[in-house]
PDBQT receptor file of N, H, CA, C and O in Angstrom, charges set to zero:
ATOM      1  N   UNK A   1       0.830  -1.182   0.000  1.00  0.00    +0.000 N 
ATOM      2  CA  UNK A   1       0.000   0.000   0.000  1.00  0.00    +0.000 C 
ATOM      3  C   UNK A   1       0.872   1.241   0.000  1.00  0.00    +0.000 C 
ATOM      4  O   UNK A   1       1.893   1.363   0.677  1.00  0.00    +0.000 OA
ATOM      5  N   UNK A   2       0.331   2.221  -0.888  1.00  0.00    +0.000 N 
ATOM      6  H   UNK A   2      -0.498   2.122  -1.438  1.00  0.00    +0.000 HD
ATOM      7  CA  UNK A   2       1.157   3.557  -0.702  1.00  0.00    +0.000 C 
ATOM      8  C   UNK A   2       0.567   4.372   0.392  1.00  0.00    +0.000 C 
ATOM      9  O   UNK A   2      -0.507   4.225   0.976  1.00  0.00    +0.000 OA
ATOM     10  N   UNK A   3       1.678   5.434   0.573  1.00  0.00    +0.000 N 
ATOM     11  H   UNK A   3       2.551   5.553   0.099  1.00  0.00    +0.000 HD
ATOM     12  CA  UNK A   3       1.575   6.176   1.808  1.00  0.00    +0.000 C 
ATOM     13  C   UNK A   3       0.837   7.193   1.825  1.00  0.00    +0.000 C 
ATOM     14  O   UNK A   3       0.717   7.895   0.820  1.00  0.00    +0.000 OA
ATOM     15  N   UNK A   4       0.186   7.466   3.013  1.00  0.00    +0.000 N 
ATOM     16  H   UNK A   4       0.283   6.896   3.829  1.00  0.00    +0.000 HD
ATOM     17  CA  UNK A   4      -1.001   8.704   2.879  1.00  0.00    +0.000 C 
ATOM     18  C   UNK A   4      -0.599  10.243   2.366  1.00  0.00    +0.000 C 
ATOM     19  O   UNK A   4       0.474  10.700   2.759  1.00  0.00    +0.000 OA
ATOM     20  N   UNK A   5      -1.224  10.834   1.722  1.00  0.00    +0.000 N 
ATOM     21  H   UNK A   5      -2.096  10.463   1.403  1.00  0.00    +0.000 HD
ATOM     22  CA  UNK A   5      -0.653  12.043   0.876  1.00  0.00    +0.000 C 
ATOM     23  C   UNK A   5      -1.779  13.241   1.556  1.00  0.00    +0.000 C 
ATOM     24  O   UNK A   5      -2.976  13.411   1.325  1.00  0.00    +0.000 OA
ATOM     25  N   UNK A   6      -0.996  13.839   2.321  1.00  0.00    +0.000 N 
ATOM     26  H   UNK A   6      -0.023  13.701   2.509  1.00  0.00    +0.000 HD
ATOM     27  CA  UNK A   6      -1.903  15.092   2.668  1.00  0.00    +0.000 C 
ATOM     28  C   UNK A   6      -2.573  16.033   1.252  1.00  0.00    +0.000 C 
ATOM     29  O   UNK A   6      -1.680  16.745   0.792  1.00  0.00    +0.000 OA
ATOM     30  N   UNK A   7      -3.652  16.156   0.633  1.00  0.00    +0.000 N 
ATOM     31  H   UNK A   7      -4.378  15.578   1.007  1.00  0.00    +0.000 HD
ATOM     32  CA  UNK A   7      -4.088  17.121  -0.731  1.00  0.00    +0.000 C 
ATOM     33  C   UNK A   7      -3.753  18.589  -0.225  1.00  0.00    +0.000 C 
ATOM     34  O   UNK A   7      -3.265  19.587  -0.754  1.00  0.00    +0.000 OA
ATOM     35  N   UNK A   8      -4.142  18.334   0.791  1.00  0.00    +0.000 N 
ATOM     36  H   UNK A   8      -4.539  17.523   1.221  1.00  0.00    +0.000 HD
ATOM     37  CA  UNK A   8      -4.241  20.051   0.793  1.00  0.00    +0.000 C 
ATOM     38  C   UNK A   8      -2.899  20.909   1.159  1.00  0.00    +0.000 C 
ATOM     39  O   UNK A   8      -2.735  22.129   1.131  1.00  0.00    +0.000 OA
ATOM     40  N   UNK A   9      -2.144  20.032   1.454  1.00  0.00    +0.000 N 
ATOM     41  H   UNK A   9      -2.278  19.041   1.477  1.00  0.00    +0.000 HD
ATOM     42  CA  UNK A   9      -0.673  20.376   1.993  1.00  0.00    +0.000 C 
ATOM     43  C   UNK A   9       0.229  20.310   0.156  1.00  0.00    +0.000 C 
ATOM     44  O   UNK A   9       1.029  21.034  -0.437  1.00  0.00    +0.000 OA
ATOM     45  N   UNK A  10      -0.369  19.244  -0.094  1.00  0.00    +0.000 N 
ATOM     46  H   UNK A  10      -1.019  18.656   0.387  1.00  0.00    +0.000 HD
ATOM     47  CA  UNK A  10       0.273  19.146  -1.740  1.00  0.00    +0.000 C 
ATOM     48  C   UNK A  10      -0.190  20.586  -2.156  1.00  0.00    +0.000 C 
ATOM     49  O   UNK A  10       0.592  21.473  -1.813  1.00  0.00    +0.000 OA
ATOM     50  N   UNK A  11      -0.991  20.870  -2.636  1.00  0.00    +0.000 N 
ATOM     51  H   UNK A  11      -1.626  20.150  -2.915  1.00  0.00    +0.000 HD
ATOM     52  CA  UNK A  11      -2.044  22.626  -3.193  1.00  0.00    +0.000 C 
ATOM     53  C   UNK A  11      -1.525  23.505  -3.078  1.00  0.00    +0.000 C 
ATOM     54  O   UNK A  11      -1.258  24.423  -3.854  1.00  0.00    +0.000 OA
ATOM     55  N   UNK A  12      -1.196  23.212  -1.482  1.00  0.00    +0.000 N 
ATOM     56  H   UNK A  12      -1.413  22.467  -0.851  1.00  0.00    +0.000 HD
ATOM     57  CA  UNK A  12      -0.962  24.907  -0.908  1.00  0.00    +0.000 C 
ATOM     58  C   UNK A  12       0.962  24.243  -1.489  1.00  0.00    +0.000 C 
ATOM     59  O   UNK A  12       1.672  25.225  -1.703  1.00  0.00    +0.000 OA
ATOM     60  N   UNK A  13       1.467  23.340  -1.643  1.00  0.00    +0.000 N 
ATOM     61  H   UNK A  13       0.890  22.542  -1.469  1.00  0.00    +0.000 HD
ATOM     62  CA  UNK A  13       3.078  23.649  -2.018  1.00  0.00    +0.000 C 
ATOM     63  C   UNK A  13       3.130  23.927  -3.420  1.00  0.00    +0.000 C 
ATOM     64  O   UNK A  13       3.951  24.678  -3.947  1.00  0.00    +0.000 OA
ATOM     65  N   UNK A  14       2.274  23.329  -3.973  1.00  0.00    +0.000 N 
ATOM     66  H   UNK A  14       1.608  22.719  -3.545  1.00  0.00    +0.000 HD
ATOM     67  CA  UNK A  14       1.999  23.426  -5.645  1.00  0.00    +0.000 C 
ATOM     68  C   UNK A  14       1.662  25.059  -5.685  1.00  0.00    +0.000 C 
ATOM     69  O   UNK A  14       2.487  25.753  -6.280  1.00  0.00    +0.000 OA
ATOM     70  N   UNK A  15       0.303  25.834  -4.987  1.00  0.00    +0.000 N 
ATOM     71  H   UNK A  15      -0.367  25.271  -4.503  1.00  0.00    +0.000 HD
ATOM     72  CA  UNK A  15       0.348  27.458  -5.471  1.00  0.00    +0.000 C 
ATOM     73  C   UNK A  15       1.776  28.097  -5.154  1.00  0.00    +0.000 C 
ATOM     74  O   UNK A  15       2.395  28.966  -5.767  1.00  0.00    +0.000 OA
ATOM     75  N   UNK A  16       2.091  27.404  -4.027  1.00  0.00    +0.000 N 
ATOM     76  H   UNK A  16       1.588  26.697  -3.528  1.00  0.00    +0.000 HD
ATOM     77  CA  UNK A  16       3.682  28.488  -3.096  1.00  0.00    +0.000 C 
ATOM     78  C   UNK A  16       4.379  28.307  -4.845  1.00  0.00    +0.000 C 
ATOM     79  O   UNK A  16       4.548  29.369  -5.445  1.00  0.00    +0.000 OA
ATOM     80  N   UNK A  17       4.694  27.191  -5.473  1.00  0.00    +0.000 N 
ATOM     81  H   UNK A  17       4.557  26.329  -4.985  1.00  0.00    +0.000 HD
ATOM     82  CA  UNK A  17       5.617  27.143  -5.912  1.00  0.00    +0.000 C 
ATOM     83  C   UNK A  17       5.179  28.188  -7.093  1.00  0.00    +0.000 C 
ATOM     84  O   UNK A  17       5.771  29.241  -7.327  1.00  0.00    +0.000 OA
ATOM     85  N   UNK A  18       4.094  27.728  -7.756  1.00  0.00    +0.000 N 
ATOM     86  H   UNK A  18       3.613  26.872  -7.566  1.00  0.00    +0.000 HD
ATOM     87  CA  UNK A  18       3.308  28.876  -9.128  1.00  0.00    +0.000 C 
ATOM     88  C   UNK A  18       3.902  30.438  -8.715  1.00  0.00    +0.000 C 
ATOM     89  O   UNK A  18       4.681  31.115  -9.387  1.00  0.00    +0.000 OA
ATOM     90  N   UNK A  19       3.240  30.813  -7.307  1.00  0.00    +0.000 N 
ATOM     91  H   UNK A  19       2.607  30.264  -6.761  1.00  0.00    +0.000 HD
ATOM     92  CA  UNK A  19       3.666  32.000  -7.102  1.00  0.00    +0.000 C 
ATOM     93  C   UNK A  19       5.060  32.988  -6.719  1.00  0.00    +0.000 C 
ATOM     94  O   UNK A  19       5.330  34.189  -6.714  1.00  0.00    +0.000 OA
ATOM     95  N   UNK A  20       5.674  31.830  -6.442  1.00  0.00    +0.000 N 
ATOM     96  H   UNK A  20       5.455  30.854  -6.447  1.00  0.00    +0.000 HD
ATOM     97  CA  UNK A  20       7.595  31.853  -6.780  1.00  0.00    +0.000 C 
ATOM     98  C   UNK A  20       7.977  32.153  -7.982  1.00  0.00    +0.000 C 
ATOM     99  O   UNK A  20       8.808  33.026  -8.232  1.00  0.00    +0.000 OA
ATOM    100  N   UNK A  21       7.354  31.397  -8.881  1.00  0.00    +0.000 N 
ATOM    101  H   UNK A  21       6.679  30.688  -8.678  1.00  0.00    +0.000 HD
ATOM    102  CA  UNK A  21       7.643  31.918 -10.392  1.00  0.00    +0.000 C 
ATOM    103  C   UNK A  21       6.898  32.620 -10.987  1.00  0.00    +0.000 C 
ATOM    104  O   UNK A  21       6.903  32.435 -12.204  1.00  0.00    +0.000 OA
ATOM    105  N   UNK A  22       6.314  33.290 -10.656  1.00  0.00    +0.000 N 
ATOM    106  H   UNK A  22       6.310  33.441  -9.668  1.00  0.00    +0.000 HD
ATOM    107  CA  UNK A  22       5.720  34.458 -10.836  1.00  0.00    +0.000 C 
ATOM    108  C   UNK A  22       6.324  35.583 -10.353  1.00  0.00    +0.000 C 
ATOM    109  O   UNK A  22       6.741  36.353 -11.218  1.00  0.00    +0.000 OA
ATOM    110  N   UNK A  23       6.483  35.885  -9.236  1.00  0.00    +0.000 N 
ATOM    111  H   UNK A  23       6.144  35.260  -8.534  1.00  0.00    +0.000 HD
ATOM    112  CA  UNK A  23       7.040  36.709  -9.046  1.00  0.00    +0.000 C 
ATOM    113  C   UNK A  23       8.538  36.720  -9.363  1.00  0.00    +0.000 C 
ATOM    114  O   UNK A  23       9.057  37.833  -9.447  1.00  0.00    +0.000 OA
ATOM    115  N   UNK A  24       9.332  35.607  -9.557  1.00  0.00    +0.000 N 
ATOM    116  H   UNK A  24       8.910  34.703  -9.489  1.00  0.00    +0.000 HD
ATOM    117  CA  UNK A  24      10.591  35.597 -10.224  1.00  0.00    +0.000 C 
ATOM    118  C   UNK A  24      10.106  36.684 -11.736  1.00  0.00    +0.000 C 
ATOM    119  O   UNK A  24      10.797  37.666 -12.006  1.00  0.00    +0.000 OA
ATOM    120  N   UNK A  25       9.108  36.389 -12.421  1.00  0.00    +0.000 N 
ATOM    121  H   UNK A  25       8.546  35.591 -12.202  1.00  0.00    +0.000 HD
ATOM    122  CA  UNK A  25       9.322  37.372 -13.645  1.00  0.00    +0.000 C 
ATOM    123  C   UNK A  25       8.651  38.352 -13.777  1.00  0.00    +0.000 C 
ATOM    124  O   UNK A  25       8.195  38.624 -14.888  1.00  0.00    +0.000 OA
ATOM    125  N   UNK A  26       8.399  39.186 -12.628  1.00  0.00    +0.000 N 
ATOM    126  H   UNK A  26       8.769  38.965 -11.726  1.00  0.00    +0.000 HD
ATOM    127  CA  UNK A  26       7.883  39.790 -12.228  1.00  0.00    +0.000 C 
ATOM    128  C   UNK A  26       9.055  40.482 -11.924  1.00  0.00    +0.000 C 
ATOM    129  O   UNK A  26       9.338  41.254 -12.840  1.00  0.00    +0.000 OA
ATOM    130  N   UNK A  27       9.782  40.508 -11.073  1.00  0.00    +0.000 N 
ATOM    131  H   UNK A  27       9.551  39.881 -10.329  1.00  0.00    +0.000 HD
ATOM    132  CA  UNK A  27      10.962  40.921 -10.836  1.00  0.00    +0.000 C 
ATOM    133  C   UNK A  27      11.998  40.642 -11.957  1.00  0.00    +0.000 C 
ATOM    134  O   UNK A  27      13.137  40.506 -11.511  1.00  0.00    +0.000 OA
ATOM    135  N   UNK A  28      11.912  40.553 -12.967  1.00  0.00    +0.000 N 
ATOM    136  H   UNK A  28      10.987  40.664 -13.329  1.00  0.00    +0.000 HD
ATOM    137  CA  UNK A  28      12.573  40.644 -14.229  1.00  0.00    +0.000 C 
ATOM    138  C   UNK A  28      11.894  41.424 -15.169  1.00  0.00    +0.000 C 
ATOM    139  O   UNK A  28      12.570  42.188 -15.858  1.00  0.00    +0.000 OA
ATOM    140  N   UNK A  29      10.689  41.375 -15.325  1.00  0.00    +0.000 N 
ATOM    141  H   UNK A  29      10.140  40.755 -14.765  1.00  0.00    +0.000 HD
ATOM    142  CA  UNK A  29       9.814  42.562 -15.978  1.00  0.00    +0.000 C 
ATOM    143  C   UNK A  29       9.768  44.165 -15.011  1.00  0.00    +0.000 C 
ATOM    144  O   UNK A  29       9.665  45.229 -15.622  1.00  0.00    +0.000 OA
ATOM    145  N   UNK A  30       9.816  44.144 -14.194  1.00  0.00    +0.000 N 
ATOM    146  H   UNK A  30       9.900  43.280 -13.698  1.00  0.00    +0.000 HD
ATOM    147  CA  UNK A  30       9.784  45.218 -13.183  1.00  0.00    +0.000 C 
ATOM    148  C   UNK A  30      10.676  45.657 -12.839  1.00  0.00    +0.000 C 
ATOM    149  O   UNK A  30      10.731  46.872 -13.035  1.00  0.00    +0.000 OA
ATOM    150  N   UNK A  31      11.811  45.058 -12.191  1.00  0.00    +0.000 N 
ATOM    151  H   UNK A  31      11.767  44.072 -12.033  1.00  0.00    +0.000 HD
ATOM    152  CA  UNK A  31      13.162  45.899 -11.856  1.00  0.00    +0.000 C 
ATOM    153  C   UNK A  31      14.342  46.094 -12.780  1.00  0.00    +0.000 C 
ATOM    154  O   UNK A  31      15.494  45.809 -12.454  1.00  0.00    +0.000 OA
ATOM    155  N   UNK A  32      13.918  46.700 -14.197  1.00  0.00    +0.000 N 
ATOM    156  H   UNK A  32      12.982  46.932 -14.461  1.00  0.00    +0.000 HD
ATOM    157  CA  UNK A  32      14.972  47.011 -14.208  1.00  0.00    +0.000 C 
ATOM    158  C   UNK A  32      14.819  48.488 -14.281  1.00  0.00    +0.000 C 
ATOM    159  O   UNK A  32      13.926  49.301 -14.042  1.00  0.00    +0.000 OA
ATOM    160  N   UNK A  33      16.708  48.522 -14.935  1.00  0.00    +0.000 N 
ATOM    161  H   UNK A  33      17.434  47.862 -15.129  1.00  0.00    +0.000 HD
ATOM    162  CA  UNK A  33      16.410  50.565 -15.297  1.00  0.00    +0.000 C 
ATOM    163  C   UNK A  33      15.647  51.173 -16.789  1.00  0.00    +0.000 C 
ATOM    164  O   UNK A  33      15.199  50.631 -17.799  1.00  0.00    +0.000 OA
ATOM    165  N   UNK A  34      15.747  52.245 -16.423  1.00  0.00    +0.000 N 
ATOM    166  H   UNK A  34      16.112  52.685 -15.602  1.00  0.00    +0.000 HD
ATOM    167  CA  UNK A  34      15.037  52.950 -17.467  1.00  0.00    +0.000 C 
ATOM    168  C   UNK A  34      15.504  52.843 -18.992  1.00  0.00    +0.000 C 
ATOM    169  O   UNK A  34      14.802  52.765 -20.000  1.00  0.00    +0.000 OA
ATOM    170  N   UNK A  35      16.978  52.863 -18.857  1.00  0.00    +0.000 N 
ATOM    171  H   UNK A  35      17.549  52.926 -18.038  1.00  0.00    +0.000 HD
ATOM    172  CA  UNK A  35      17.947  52.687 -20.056  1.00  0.00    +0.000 C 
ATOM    173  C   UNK A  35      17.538  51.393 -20.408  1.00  0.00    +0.000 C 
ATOM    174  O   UNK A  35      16.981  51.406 -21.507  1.00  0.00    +0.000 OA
ATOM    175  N   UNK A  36      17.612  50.084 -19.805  1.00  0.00    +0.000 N 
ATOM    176  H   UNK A  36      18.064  50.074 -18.913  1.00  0.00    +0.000 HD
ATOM    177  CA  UNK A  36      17.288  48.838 -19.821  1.00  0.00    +0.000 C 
ATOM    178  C   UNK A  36      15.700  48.595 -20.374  1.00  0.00    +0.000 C 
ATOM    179  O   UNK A  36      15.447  47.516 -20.911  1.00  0.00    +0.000 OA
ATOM    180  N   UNK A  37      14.751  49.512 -20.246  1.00  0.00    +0.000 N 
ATOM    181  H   UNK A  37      14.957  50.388 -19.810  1.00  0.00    +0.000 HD
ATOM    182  CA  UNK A  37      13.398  48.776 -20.449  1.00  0.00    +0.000 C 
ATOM    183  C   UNK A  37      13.914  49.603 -22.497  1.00  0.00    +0.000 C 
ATOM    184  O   UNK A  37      13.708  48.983 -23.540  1.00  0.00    +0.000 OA
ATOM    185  N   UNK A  38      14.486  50.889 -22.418  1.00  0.00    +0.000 N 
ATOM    186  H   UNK A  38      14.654  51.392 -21.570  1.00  0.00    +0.000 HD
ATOM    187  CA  UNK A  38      14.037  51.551 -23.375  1.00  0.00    +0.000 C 
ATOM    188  C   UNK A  38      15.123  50.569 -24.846  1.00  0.00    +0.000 C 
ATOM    189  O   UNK A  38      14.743  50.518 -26.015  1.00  0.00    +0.000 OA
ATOM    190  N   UNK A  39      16.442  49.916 -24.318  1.00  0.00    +0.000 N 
ATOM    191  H   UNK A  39      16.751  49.958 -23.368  1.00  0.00    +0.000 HD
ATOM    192  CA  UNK A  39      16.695  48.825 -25.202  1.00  0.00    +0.000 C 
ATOM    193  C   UNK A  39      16.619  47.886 -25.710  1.00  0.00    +0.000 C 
ATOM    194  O   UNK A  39      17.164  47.481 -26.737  1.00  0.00    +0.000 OA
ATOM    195  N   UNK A  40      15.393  47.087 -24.518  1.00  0.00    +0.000 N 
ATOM    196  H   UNK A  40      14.950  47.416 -23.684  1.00  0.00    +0.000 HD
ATOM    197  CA  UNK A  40      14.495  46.054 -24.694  1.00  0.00    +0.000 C 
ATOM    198  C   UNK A  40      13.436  46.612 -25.953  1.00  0.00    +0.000 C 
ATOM    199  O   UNK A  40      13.130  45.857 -26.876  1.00  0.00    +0.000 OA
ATOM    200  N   UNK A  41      12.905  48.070 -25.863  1.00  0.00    +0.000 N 
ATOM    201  H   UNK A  41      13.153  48.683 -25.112  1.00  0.00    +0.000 HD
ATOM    202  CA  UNK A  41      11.893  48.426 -26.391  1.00  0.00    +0.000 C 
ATOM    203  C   UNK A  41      12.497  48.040 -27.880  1.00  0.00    +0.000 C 
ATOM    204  O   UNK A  41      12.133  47.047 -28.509  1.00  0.00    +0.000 OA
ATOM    205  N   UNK A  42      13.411  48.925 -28.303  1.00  0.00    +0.000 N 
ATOM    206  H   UNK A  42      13.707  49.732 -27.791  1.00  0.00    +0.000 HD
ATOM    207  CA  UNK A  42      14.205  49.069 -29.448  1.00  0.00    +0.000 C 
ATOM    208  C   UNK A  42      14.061  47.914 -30.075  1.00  0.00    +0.000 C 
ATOM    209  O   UNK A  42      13.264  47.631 -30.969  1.00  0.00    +0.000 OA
ATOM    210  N   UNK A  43      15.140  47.038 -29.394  1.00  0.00    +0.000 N 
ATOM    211  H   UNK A  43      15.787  47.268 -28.667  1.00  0.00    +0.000 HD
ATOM    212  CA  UNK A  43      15.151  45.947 -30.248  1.00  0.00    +0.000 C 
ATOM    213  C   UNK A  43      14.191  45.248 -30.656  1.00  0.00    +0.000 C 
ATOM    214  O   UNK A  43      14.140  44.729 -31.771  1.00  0.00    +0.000 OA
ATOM    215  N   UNK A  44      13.034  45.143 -29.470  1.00  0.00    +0.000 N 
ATOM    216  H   UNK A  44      13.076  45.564 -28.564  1.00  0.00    +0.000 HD
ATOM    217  CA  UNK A  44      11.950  44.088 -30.191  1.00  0.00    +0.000 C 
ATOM    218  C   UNK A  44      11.460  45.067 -31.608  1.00  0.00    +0.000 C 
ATOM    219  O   UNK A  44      11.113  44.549 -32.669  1.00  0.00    +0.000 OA
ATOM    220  N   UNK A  45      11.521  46.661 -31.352  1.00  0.00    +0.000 N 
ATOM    221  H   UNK A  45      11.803  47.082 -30.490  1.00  0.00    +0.000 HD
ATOM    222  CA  UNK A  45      10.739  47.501 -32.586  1.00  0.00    +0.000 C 
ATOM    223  C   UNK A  45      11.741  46.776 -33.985  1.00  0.00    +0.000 C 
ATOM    224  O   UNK A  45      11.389  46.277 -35.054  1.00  0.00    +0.000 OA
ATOM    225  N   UNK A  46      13.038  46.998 -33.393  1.00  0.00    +0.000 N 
ATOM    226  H   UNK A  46      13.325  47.403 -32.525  1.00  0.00    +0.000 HD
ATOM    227  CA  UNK A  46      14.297  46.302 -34.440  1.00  0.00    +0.000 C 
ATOM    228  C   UNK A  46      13.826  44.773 -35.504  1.00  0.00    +0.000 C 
ATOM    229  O   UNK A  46      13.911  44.514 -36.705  1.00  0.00    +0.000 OA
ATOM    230  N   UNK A  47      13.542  44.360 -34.813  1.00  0.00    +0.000 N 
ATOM    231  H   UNK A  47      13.473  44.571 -33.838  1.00  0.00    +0.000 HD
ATOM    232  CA  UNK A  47      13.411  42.736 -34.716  1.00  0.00    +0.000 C 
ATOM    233  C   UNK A  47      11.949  42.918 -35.424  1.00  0.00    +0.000 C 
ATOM    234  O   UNK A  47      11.690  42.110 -36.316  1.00  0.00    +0.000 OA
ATOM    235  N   UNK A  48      11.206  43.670 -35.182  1.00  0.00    +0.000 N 
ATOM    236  H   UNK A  48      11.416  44.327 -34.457  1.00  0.00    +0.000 HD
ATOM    237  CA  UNK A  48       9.677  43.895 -35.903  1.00  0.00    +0.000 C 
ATOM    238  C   UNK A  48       9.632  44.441 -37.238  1.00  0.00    +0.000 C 
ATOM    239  O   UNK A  48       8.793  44.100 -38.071  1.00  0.00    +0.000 OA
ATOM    240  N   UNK A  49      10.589  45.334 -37.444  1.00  0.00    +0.000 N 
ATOM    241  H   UNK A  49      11.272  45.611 -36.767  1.00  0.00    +0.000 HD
ATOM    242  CA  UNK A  49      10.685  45.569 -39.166  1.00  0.00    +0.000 C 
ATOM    243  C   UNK A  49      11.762  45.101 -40.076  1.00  0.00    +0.000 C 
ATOM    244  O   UNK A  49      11.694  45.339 -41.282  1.00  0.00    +0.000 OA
ATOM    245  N   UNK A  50      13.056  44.245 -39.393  1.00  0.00    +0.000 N 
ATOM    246  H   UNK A  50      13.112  44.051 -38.413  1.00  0.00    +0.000 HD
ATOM    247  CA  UNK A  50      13.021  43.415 -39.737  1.00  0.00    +0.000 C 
ATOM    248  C   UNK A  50      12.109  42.372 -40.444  1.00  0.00    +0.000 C 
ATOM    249  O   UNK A  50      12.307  42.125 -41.634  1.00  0.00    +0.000 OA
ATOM    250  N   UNK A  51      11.193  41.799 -39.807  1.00  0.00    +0.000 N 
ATOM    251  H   UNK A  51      11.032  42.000 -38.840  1.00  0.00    +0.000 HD
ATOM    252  CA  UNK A  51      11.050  40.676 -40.023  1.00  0.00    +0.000 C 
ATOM    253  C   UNK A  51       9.525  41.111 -41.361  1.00  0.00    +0.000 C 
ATOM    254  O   UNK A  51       8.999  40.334 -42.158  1.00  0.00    +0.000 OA
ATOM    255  N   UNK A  52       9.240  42.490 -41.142  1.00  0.00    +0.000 N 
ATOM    256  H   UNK A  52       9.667  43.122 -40.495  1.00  0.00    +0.000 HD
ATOM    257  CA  UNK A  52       8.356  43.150 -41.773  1.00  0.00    +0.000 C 
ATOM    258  C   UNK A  52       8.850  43.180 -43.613  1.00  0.00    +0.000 C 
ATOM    259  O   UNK A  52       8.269  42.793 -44.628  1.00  0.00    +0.000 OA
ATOM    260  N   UNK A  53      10.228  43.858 -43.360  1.00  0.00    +0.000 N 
ATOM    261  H   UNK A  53      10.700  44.172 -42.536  1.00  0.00    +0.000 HD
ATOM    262  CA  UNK A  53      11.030  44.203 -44.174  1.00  0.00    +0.000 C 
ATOM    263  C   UNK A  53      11.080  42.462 -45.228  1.00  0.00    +0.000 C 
ATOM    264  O   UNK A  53      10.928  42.534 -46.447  1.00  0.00    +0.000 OA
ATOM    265  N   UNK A  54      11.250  41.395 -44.704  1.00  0.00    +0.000 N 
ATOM    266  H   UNK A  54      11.374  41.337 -43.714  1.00  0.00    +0.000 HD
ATOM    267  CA  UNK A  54      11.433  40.426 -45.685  1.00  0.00    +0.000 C 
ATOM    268  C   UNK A  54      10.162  40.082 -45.989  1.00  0.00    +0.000 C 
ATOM    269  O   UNK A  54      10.212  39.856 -47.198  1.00  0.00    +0.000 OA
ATOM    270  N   UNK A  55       8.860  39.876 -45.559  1.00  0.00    +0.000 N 
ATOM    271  H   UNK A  55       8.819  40.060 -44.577  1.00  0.00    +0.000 HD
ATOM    272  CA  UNK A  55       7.841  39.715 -46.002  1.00  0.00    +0.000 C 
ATOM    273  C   UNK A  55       7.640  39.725 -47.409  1.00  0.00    +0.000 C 
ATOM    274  O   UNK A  55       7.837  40.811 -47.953  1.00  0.00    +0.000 OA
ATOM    275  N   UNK A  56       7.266  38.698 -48.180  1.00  0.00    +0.000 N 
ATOM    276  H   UNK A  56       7.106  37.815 -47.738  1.00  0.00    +0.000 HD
ATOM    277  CA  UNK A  56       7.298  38.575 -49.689  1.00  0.00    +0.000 C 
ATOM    278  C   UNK A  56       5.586  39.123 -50.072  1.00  0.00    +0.000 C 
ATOM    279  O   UNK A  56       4.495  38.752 -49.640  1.00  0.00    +0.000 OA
ATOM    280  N   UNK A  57       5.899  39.924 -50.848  1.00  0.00    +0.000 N 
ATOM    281  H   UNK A  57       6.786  40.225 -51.198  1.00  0.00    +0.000 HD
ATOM    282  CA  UNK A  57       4.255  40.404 -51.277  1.00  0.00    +0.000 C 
ATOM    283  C   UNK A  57       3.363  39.586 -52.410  1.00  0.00    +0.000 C 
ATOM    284  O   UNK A  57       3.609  39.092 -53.511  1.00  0.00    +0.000 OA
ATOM    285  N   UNK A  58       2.151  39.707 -51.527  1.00  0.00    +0.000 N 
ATOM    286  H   UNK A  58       1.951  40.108 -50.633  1.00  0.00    +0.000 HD
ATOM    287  CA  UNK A  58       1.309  38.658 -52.006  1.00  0.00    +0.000 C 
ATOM    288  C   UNK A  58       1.156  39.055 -53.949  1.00  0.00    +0.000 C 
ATOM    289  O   UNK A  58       1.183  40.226 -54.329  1.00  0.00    +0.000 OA
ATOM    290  N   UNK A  59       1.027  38.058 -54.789  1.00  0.00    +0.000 N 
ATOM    291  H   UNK A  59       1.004  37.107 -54.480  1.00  0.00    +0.000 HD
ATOM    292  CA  UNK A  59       1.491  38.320 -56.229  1.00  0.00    +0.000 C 
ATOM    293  C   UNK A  59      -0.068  38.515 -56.573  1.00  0.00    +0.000 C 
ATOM    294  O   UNK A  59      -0.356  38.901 -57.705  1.00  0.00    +0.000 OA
ATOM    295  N   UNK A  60      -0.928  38.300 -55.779  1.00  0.00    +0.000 N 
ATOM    296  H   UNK A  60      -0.694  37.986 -54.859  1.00  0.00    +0.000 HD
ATOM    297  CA  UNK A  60      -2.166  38.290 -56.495  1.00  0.00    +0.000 C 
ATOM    298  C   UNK A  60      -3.048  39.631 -56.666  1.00  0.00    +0.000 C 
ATOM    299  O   UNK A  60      -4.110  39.596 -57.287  1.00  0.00    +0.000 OA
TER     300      UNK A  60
């Protein structure tokens, strides 16, 4: 026979853990600096017309 498994003790370690990683990127979306959010900005804009820029136009 297997051993008795508390549920509700499992739940509450299973949300603790969800909400650990959450706030891990939370604190990666949130703390950084100002210089830091505004090069993040850039590049994804970078990376967006890029990928705009090769787009083959529809022939029809």
């Amino acid at each position: 026979m297997g051993d008795v498994v508390n549920l509700n003790r499992f739940r509450k370690t299973r949300a603790r853990a969800e909400r650990a990683k959450e706030a891990d990127a939370n604190r990666i979306r949130f703390g950084r600096t100002k210089t830091e959010k505004e090069r993040d900005r850039k590049e994804a804009e970078r990376s967006t017309q890029t990928l705009d820029g090769k787009k083959l136009d529809d022939p029809a």
